[in-house]
MARRODO-75884 format. One record per residue: residue number from 1; residue in one letter; z, y, x of N, C-alpha, C in turn. Coordinates in Angstrom, 3 decimals. Atoms other than C-alpha are relative to their C-alpha. Last residue first. Layout:
! MARRODO-75884
@i NUM	aa A	nw Z	nv Y	nu X	caw Z	cav Y	cau X	cw Z	cv Y	cu X
...
END
This chain:
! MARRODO-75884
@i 76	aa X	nw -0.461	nv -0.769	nu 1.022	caw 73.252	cav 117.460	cau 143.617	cw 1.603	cv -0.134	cu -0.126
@i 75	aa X	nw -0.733	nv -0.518	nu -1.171	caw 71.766	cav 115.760	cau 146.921	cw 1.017	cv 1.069	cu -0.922
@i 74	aa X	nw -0.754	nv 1.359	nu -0.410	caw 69.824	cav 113.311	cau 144.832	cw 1.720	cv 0.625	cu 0.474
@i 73	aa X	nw -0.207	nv 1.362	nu 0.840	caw 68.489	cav 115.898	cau 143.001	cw 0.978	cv -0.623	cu 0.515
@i 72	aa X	nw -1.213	nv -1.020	nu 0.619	caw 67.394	cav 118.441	cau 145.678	cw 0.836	cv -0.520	cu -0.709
@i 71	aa X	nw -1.681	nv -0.501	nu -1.057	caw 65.962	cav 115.276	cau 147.376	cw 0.746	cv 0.968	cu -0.251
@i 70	aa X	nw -0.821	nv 1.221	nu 0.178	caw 63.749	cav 114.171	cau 144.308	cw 1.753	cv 0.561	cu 0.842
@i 69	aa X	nw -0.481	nv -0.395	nu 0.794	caw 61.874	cav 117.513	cau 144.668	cw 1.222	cv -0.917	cu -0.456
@i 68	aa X	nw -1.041	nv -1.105	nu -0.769	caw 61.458	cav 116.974	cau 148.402	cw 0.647	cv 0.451	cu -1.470
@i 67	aa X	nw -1.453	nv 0.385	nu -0.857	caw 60.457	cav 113.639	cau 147.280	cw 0.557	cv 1.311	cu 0.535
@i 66	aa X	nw -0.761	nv 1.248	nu 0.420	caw 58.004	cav 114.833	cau 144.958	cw 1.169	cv -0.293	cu 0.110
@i 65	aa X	nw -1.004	nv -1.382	nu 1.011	caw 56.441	cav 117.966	cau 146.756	cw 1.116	cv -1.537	cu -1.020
@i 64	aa X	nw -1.630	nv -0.676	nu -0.639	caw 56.233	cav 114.781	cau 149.610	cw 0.498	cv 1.041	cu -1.156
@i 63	aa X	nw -1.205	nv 1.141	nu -0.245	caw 54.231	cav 112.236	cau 147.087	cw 0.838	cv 0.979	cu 0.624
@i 62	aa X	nw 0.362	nv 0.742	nu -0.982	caw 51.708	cav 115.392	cau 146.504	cw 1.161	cv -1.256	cu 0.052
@i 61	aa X	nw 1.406	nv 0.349	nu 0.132	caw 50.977	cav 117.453	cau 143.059	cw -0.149	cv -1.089	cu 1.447
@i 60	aa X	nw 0.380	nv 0.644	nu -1.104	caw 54.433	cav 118.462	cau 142.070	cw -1.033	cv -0.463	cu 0.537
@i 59	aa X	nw 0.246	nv -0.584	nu -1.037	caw 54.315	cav 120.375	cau 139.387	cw -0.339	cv 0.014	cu 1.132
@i 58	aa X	nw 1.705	nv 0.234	nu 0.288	caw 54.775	cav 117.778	cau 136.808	cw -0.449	cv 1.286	cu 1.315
@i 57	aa X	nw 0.900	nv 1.226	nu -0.880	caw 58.188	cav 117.251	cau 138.199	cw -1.083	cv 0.197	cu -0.133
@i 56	aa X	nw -0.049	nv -0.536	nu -1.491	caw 59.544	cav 121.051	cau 136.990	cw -1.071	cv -1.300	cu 0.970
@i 55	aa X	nw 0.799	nv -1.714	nu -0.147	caw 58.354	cav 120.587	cau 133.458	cw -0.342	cv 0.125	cu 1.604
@i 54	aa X	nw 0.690	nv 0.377	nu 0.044	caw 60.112	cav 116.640	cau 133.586	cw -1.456	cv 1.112	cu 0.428
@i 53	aa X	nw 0.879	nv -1.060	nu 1.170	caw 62.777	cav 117.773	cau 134.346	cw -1.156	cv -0.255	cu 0.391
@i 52	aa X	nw 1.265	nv -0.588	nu -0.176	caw 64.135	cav 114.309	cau 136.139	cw -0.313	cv 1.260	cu -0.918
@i 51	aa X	nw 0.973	nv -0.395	nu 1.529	caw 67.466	cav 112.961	cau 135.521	cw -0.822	cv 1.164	cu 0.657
@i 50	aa X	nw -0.114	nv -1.317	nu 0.221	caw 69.048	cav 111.070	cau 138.408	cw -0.889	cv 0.284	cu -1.031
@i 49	aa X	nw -0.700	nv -0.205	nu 0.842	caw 69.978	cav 107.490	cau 139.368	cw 0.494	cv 1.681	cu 0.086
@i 48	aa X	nw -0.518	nv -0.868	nu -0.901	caw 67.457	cav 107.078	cau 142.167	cw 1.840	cv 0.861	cu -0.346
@i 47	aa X	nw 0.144	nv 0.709	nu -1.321	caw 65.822	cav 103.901	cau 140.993	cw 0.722	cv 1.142	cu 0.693
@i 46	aa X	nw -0.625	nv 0.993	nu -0.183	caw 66.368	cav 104.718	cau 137.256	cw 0.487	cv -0.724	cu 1.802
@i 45	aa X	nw -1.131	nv 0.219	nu 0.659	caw 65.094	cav 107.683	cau 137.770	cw 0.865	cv -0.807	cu 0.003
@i 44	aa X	nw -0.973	nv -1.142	nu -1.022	caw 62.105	cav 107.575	cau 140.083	cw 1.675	cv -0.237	cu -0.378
@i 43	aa X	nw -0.173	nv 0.739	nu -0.999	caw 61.057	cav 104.692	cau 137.378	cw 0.880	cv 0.617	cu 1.207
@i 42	aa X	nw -1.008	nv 0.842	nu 0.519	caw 61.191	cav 107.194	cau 134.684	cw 0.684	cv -1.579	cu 1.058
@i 41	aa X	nw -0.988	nv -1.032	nu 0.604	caw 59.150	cav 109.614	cau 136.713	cw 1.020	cv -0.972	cu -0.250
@i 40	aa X	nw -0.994	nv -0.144	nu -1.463	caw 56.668	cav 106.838	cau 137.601	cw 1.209	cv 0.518	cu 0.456
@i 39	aa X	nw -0.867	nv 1.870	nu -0.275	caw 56.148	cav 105.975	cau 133.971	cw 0.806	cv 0.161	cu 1.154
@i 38	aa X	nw -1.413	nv -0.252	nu 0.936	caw 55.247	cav 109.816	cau 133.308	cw 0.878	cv -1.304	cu 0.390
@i 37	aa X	nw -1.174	nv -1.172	nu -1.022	caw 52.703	cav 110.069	cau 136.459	cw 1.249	cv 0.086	cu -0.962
@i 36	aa X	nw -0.582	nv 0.506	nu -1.218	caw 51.169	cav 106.786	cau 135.402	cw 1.165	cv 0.693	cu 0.374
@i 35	aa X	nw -1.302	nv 0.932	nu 0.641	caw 51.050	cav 108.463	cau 131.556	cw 0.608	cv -0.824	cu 0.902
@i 34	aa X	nw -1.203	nv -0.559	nu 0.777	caw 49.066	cav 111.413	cau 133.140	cw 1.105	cv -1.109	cu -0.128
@i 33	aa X	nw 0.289	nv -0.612	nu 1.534	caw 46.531	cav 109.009	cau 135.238	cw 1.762	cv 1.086	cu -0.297
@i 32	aa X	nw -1.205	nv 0.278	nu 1.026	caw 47.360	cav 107.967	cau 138.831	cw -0.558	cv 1.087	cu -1.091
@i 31	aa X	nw 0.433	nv 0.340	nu 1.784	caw 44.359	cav 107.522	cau 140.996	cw 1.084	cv -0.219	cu -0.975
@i 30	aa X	nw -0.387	nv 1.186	nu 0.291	caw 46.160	cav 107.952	cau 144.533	cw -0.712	cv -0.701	cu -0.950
@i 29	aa X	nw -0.472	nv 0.859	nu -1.530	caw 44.102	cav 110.759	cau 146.569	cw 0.383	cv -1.762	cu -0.770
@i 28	aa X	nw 1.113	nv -0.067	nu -0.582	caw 43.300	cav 113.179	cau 143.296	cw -0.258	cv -1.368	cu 1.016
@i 27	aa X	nw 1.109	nv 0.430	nu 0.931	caw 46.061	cav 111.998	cau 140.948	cw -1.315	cv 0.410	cu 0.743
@i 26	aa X	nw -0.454	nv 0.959	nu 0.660	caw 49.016	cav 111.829	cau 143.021	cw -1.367	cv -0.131	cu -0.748
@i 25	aa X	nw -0.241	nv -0.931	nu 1.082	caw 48.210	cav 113.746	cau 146.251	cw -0.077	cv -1.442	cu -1.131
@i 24	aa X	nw 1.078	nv 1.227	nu 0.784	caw 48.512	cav 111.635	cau 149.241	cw 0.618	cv 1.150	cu -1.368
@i 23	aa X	nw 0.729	nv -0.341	nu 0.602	caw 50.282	cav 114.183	cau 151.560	cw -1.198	cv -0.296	cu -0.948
@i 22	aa X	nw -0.718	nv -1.206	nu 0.498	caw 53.676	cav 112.434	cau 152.074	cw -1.240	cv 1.095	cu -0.475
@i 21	aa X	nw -0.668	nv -0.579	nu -0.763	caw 51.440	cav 109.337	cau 152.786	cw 0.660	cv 1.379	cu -0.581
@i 20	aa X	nw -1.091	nv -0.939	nu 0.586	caw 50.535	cav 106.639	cau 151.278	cw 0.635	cv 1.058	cu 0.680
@i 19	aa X	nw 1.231	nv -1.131	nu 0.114	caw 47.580	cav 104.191	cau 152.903	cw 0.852	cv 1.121	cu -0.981
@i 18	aa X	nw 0.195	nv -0.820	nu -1.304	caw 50.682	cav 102.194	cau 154.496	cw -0.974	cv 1.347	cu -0.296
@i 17	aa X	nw -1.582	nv -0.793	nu -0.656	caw 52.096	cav 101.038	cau 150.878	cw -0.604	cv 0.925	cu 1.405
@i 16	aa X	nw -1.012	nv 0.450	nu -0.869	caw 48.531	cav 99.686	cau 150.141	cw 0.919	cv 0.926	cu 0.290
@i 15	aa X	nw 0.019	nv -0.787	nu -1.592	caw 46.721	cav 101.444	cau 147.282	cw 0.719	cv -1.150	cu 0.846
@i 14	aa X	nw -0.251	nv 0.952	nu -0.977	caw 46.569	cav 99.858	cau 143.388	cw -0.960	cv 0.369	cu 1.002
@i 13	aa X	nw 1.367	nv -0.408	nu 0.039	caw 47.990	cav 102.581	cau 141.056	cw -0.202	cv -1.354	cu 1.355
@i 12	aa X	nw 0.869	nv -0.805	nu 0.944	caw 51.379	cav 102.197	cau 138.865	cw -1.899	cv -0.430	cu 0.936
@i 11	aa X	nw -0.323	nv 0.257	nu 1.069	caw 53.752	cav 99.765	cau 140.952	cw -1.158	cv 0.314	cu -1.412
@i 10	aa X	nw 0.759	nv 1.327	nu -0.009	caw 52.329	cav 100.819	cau 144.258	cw 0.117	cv -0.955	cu -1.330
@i 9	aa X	nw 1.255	nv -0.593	nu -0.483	caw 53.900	cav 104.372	cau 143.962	cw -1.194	cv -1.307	cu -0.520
@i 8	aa X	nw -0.380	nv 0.111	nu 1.120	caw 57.504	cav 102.462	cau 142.838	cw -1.719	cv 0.304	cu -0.017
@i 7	aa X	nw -0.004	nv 1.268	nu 1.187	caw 57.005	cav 100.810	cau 146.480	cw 0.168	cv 0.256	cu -1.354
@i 6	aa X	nw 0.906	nv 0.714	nu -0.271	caw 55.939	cav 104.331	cau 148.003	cw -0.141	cv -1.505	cu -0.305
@i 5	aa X	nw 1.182	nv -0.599	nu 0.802	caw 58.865	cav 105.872	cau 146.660	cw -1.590	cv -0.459	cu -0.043
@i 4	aa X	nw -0.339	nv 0.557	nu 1.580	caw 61.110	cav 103.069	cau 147.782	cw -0.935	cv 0.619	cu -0.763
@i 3	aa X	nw 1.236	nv 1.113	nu 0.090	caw 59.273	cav 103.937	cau 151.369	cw 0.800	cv -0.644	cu -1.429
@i 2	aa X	nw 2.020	nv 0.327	nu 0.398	caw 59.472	cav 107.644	cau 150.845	cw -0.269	cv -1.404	cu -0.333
@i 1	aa X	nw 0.500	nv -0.362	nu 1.314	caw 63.636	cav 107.455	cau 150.026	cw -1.529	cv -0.118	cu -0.049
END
């Protein structure tokens, strides 16, 4: 799941896949704007085939709170 997350990651802000790490924060660390962090969401989605709250995702502030939020999800 990180390194799909880390190819949807690379989609929005431009990093190399390796410079990503479970503590790369999304908008301090990566440069992802608000409407990055909404696109990415919808991308998550489709790519993970689950529905995002959107309330609860914005919370997240690192690639791992993310994927650990993803993995409750997935694992539903």
């Amino acid at each position: 799941m990180f390194e799909k997350m880390k190819e949807i990651v690379c989609e929005y802000v431009e990093v190399e896949p390796e410079e990503i790490t479970e503590e790369s924060r999304f908008i301090e660390d990566l440069g992802f704007n608000s409407y990055d962090v909404m696109c990415m969401m919808g991308d998550a989605e489709d790519n993970f085939d689950i529905e995002i709250d959107q309330e609860e995702a914005v919370k997240c502030k690192t690639v791992g709170d993310f994927l650990e939020y993803l993995g409750g999800l997935v694992n539903e």
